[in-house]
Each structure stands twice: as C-alpha cells, then as structure tokens.
VONUMAR-706265 format. One line per field, with one value per residue (C-alpha): x, y negated, z; residue number from 0; residue in one letter. Coordinates in pm, whole numbers. Example, Ala and Ser with C-alpha at 12.3 -4.5 7.8 and 13.67 -1.06 7.14 Angstrom:
residues 2
c1 <- (1230 | 1367)
c2 <- (450 | 106)
c3 <- (780 | 714)
num <- (0 | 1)
residu <- (A | S)
//
This chain:
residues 362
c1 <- (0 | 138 | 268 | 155 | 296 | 647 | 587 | 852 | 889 | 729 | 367 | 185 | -165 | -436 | -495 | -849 | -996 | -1367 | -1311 | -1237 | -921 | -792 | -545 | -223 | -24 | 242 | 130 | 91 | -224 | -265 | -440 | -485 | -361 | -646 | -609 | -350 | -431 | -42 | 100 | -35 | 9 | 131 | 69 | 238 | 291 | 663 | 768 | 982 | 1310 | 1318 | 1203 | 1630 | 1703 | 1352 | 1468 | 1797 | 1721 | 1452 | 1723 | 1848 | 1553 | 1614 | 1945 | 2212 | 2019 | 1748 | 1607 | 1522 | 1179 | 1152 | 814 | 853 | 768 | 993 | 885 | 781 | 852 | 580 | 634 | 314 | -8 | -302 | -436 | -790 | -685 | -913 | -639 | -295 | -65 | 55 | 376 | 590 | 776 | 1158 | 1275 | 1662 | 1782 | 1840 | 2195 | 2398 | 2177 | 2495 | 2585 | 2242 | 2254 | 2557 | 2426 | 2130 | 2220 | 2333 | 2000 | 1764 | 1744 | 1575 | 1334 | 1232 | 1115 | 1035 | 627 | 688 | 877 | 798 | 1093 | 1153 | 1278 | 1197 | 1296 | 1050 | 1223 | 1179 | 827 | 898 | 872 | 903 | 775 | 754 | 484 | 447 | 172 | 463 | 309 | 533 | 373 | 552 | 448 | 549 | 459 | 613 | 368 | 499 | 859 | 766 | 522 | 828 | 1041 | 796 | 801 | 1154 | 1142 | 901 | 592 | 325 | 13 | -270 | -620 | -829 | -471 | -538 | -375 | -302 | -600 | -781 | -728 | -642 | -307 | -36 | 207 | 535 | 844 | 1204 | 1207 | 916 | 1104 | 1329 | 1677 | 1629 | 1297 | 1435 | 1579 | 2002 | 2106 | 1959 | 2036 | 2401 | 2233 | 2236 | 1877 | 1960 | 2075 | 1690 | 1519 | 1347 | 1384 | 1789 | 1860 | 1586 | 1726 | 2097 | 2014 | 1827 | 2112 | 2349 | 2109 | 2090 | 1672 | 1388 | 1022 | 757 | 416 | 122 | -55 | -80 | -34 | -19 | 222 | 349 | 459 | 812 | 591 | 398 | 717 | 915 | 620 | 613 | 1012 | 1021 | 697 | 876 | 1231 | 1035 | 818 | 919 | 1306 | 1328 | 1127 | 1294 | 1146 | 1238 | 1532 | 1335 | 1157 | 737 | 680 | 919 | 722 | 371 | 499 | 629 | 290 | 127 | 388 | 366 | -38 | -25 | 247 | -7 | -276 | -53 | 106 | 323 | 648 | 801 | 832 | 628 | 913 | 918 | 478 | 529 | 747 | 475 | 235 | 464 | 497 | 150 | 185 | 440 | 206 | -71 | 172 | 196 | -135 | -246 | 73 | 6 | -226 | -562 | -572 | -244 | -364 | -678 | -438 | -231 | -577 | -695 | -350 | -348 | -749 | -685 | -444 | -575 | -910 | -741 | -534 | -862 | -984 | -747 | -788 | -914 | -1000 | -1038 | -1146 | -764 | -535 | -142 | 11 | 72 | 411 | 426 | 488 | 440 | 82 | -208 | -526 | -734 | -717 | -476 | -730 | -391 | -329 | -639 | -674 | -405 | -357 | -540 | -244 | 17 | 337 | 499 | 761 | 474 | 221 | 527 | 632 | 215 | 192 | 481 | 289 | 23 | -212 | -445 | -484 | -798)
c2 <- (0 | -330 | -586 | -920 | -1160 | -1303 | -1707 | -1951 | -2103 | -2443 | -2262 | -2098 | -1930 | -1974 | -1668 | -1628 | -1324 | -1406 | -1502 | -1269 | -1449 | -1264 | -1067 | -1247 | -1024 | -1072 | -1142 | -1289 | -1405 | -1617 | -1811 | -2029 | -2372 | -2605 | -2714 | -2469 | -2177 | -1993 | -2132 | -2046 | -2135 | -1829 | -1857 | -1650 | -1558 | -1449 | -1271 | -1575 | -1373 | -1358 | -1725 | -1826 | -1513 | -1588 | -1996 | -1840 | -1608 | -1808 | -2065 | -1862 | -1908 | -2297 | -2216 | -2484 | -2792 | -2888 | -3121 | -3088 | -3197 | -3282 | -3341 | -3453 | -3749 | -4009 | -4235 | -4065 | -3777 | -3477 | -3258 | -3080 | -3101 | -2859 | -2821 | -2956 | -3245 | -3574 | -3844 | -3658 | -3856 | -3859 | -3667 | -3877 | -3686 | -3741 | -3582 | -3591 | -3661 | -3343 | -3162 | -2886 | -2622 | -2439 | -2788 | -2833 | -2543 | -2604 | -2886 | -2801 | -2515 | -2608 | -2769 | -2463 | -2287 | -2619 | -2656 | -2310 | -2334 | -2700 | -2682 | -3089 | -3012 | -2869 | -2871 | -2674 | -2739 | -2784 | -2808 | -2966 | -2851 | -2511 | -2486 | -2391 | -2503 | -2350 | -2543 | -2399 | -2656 | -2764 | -2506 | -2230 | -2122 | -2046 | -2208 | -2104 | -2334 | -2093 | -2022 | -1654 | -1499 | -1172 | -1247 | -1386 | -1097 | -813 | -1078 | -1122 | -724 | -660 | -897 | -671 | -904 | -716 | -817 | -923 | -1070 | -1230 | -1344 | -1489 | -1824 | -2087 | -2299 | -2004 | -2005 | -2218 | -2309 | -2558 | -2756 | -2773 | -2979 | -2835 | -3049 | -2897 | -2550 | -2441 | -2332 | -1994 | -1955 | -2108 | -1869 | -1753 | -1991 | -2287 | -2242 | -2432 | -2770 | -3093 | -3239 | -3505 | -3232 | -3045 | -3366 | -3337 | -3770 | -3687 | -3388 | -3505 | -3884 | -3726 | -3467 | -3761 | -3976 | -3679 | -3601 | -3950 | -3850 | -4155 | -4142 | -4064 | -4152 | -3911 | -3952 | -3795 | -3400 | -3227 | -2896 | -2881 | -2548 | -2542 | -2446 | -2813 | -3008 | -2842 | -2971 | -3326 | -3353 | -3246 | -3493 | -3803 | -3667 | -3655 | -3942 | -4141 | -4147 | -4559 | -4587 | -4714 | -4429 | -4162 | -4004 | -4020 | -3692 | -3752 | -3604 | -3942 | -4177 | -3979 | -4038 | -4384 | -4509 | -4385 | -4560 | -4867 | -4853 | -4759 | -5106 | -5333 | -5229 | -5297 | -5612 | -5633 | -5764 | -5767 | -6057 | -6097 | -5909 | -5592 | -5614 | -5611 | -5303 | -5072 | -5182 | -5052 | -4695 | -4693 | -4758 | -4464 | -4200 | -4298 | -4298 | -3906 | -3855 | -4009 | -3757 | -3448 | -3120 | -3188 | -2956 | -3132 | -3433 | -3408 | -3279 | -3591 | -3745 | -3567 | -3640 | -4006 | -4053 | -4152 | -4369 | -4572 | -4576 | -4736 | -4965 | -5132 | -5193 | -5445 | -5622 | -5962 | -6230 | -5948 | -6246 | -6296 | -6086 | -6064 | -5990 | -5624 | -5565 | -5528 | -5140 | -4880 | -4952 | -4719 | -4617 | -4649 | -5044 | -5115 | -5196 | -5178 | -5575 | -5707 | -5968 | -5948 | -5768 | -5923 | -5918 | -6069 | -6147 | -6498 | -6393 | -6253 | -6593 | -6801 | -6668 | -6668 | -7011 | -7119 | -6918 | -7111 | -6812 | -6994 | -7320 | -7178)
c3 <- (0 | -62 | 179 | 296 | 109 | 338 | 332 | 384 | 749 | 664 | 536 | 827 | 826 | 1068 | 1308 | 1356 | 1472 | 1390 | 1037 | 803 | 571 | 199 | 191 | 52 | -155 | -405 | -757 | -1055 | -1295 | -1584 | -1846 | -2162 | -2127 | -2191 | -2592 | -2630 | -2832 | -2753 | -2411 | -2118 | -1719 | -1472 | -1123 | -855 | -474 | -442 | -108 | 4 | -1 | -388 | -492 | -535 | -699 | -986 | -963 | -1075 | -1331 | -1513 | -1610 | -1848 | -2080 | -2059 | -2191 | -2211 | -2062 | -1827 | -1590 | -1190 | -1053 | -690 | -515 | -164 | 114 | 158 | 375 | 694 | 861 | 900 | 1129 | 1068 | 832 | 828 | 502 | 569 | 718 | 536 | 512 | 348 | 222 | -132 | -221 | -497 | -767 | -934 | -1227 | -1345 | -1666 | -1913 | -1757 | -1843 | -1647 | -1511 | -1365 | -1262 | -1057 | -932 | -733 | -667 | -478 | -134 | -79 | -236 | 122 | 260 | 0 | -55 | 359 | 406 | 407 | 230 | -62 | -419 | -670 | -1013 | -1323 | -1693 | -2030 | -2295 | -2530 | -2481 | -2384 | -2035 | -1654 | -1350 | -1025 | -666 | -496 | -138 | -134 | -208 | -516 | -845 | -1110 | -1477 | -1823 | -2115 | -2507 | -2479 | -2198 | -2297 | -2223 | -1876 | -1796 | -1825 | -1630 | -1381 | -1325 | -1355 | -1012 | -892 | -908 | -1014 | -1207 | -1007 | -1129 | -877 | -692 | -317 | -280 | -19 | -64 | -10 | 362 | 691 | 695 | 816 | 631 | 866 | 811 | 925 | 1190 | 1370 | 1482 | 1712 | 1584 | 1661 | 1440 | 1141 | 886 | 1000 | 711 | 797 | 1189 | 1205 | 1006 | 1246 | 1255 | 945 | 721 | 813 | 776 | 387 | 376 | 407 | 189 | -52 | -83 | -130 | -443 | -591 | -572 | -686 | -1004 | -1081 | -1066 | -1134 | -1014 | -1205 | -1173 | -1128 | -1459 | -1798 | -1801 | -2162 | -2291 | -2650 | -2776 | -2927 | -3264 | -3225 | -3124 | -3467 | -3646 | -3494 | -3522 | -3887 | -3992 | -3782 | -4002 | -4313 | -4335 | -4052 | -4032 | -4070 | -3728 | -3480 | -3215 | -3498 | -3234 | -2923 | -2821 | -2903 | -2560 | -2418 | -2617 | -2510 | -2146 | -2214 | -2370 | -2023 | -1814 | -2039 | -1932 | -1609 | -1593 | -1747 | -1476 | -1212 | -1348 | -1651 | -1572 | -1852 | -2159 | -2474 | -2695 | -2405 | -2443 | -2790 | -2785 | -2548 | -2859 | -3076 | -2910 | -2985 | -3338 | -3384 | -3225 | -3448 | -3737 | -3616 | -3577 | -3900 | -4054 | -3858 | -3963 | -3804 | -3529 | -3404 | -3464 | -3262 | -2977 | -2989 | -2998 | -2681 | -2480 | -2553 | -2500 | -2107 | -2162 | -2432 | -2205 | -1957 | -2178 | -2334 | -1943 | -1876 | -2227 | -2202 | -2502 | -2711 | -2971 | -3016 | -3120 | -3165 | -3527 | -3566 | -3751 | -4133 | -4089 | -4017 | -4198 | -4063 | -4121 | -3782 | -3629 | -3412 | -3050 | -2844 | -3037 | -2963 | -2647 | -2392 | -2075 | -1742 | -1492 | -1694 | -1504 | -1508 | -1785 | -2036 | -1924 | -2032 | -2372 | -2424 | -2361 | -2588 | -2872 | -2839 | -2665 | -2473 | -2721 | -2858)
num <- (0 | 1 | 2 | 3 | 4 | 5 | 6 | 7 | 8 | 9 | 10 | 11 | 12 | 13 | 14 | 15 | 16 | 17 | 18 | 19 | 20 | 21 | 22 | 23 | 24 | 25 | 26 | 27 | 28 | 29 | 30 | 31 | 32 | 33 | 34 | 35 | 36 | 37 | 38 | 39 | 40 | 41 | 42 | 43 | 44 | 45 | 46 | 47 | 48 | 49 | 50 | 51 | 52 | 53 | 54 | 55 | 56 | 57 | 58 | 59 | 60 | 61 | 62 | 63 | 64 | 65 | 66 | 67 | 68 | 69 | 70 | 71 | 72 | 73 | 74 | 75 | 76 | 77 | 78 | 79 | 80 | 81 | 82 | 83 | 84 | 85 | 86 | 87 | 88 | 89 | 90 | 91 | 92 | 93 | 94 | 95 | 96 | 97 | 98 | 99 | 100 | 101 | 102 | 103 | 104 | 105 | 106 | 107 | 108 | 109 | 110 | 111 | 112 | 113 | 114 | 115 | 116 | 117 | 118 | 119 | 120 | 121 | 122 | 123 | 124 | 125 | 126 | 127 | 128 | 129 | 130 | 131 | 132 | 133 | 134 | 135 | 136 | 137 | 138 | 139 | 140 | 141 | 142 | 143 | 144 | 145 | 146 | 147 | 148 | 149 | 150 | 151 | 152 | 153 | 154 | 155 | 156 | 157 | 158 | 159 | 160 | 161 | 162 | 163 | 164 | 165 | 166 | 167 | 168 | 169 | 170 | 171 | 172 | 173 | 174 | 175 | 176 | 177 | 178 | 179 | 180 | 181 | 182 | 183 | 184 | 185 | 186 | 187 | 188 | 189 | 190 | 191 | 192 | 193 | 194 | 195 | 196 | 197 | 198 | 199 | 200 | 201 | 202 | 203 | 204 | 205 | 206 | 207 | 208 | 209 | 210 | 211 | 212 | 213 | 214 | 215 | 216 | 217 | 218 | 219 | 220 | 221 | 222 | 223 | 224 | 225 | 226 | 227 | 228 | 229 | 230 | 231 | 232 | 233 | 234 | 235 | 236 | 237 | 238 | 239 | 240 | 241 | 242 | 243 | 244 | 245 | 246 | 247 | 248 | 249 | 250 | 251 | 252 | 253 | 254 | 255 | 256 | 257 | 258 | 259 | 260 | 261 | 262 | 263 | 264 | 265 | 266 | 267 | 268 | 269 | 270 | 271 | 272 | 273 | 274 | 275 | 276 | 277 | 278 | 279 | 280 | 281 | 282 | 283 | 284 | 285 | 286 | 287 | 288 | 289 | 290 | 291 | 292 | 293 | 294 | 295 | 296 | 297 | 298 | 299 | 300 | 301 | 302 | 303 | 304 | 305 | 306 | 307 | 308 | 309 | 310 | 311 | 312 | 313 | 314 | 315 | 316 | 317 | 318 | 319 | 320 | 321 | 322 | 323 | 324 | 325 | 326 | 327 | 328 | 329 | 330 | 331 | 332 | 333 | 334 | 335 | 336 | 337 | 338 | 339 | 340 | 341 | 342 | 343 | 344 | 345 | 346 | 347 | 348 | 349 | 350 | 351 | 352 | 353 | 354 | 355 | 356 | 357 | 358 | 359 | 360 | 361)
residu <- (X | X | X | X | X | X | X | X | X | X | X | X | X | X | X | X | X | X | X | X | X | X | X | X | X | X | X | X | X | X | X | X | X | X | X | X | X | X | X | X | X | X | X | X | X | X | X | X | X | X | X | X | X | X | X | X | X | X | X | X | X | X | X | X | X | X | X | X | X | X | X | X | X | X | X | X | X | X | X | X | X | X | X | X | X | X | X | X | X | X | X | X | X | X | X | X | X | X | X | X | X | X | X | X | X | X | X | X | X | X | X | X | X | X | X | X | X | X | X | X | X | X | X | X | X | X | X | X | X | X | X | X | X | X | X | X | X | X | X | X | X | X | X | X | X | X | X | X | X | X | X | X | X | X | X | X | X | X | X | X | X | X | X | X | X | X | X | X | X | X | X | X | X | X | X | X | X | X | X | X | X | X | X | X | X | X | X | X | X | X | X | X | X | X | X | X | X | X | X | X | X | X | X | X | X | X | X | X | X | X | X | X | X | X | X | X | X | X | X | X | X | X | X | X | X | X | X | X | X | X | X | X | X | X | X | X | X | X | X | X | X | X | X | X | X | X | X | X | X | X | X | X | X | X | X | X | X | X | X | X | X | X | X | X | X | X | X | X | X | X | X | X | X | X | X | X | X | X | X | X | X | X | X | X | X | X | X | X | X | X | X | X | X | X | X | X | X | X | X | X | X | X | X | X | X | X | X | X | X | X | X | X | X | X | X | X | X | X | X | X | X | X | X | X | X | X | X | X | X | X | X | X | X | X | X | X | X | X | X | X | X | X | X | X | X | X | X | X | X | X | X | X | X | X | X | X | X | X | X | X | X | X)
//
C-alpha cells in the first residue's frame, strides 16, 4: 500500500480526529492547457526527499540555458499562516535573466534545502524557449508546463511518481504555512540544523540569491504557454516578413509580457516621456503585425492572450477624440485603438512633452 505523502517542514496538516481528511499520496495528474491543443500542465505531490534530486534532473531538458523563478515574502517575517486564514498577504515573484543552467545550478544550490522546507517560498525554473517550466509553490506542489507529456510521464516514473487521477492536494485540507524560523533546531531537517537564525530567515537567503542572479520582479498579470511548434512559427513569420522591425530580435513572448507591463504602468502612473509612451504603442503595433501575418488559429491565440491587456489599456484612455500619429509602418489592417486619447495618470515627464505638442490646445 502506498505511503503518505512526506511534506517539507514548513507545510503541516491539521490533526483532527472528527473530520475525516484525503489521503495524501504521491502522484501525478494532468491536463490540456487552456487554448493549447499539444502542451499540457502536470501537477504532482513528491515525497519531500526527492524534490532536489527531480529539480535536478529536469534541467536537463532545458538544456544549455534557463532562468530561476523565486516566489517569496519580503517584507515581513511569518512565522506561521493557516491556510484559511481571510487576510494573506501577497507573495511577490523574481525571475533571473536566461543563464547557463549548469551555472544556474551552481548557485542556486546552497540555498535549495531552505526553499524546498520554508512553508513561504515557491521557486523553479523555466525556459521559454523550450516549452517547459518546473515550479515547486508555497503550497509544495510540483507544477511542470510541457509540449512533450509523454517524455515527462516516463520521467515522472523513472522517479518513482506514479500516475494518479483524482490526486489529493493541499487545498484540499487544513493546513499551516510555517516559516524556518518557527522550529526548534532539533525539528528542522540535520542539514539545515548548524544555520544561524539570518541564514533560516526566507527575507535573508531570498534577498541574497536575488542579488546573486541579478533576478527583477515581475508583476502578477498575464499567463499564456506557446509550444516550441507556435514560437518556430512566430520567429520564422517576424524573419520573413518582418526582419526591418525594430522588435524583430526580441523573443514575441518578451514583447507579449512587455505590452502587459507597459499597461499595467499606465494604470498605475506612466512615468516615462512621450518618446518611451510612444514606444509601449509601438509593441502593440508589432504584435498585431503578427497577428495580421500568422495562420488563423495562431492568430486568434495571440488574440486571446493580448485581450486583457488591451481591455485594460482602453480603461485608462481619455479624449479618445484625439489621437497621436501612428508611424508610417508597419501599416495594418485592424485600427490602431492603443493611439487614440491618452492615458489618465500621466506622469509629469509625459504631461510636459504633451503640452509642448500642443495636446491639450484643442
């Protein structure tokens, strides 16, 4: 019969003796990615003592580069958290530039032990190009992105994780988020007994591989996968028929994530000056020029990822009456909404170069 699934320090059930809980066992299920006819999301409970060895062995699919994502709290320390507690803060998430994954793993490893058991920390890592992501959450569930389910099925077993519909997660019962911090040295795993306090504490060892990755926040936002298939097609379309662009050499899932960033900027306050405005607009103008290029199923998904965004981008329009001159080219078919009226919370340097235009004369 199988075992209970062996949870890292920082995740602890309820006991309850009058409720009857699932059974957590190790596992694995998955399923379709939403708008994704080929890729498809895993999610698995790992006995605790082989999540370095998978973290490990699943870089070698990334091959020669990748980049590190690190979820975690920075600001305060939390000793403890139950999981149905009403007011929970919000974790923020880093990524690294791309690295040479050997290197990568090089220095992530003296900290892996800490996050692996510290009930505030998710980390994992990525590459786009590829079509694949690992992440290990807060909620210590694996979580694998991939476009070759078969491949990670027979690695999945050859760890010993067996198939398992119906799988029994985290959020399925009681349990208590619990920082480092909160146990006594003699109930913390043997590897993480010696540390001094600051090297347990998740703001320390969190702050220091972010400085050491060289790793930049990222907001909570837009969420889309791209097969390696769709991001050949995109790259040889934009080499084709867009090559004079001057995005052509920057990855479409960069500008996808730059457009959001760019949106999510001008709700909070653009910053920026008329000629850095001007080039968010123009993002927008090279993933329509894709769009308007692409096969139709992949242009609807472009469609579909960008819909949000561009939502929320004609919110914080005002004097839509106006609108600034599009450049010459790239010339497209659908008009351009992301040039007409200006953005509400304009920041001093973008108000200034408006008013020397002549913006607000009429």
């Amino acid at each position: 019969m199988p075992t209970l699934l062996e949870l890292p320090v920082g995740l602890r059930r309820w006991h309850n003796d009058k409720i009857i809980t699932p059974r957590q066992r190790e596992g694995f299920e998955m399923s379709l990615l939403e708008d994704c006819a080929n890729a498809y999301r895993f999610t698995a409970t790992i006995h605790v003592g082989k999540i370095a060895e998978i973290f490990n062995s699943f870089s070698r699919f990334l091959q020669e580069e990748a980049f590190f994502i690190l979820e975690h709290y920075p600001e305060e320390q939390l000793p403890s958290r139950p999981s149905g507690a009403d007011e929970r803060p919000i974790p923020v998430v880093h990524y690294s530039p791309y690295l040479p994954t050997t290197d990568l793993l090089r220095l992530v490893a003296p900290y892996l032990e800490r996050m692996i058991h510290d009930g505030f920390v998710g980390f994992g890592l990525a590459n786009n190009r590829r079509g694949l992501e690992l992440f290990y959450s807060e909620e210590k569930v694996m979580t694998f992105f991939t476009d070759n389910h078969l491949r990670l099925c027979d690695f999945l077993r050859q760890h010993q994780v067996p198939h398992r519909p119906n799988l029994a997660l985290p959020a399925d019962f009681g349990h208590d988020h619990l920082s480092l911090l909160g146990f006594p040295r003699e109930l913390l795993p043997k590897a993480l007994q010696e540390l001094s306090d600051k090297d347990l504490d998740s703001t320390n060892f969190c702050a220091e591989l972010i400085e050491q990755l060289d790793m930049y926040q990222v907001e909570e936002g837009l969420s889309f996968f791209l097969t390696r298939k769709e991001q050949k097609q995109i790259a040889e379309l934009v080499d084709k028929e867009l090559a004079d662009n001057e995005f052509s050499d920057i990855e479409f899932g960069s500008l996808l994530l730059d457009w959001s960033d760019f949106v999510t900027e001008c709700e909070n306050g653009f910053e920026g000056d008329l000629w850095e405005y001007r080039q968010g607009l123009k993002i927008r103008d090279t993933i329509q020029s894709v769009i308007e290029i692409a096969p139709e199923a992949l242009a609807e998904k472009i469609g579909s990822i960008v819909s949000d965004p561009d939502k929320f981008f004609q919110k914080t329009l005002i004097d839509r009456r106006k609108r600034l001159d599009p450049p010459a080219e790239p010339k497209l078919r659908q008009e351009r909404f992301w040039y007409q009226g200006m953005v509400r919370n304009q920041g001093i340097d973008l108000r200034r170069d408006l008013i020397r235009q002549g913006w607000f004369k009429h």
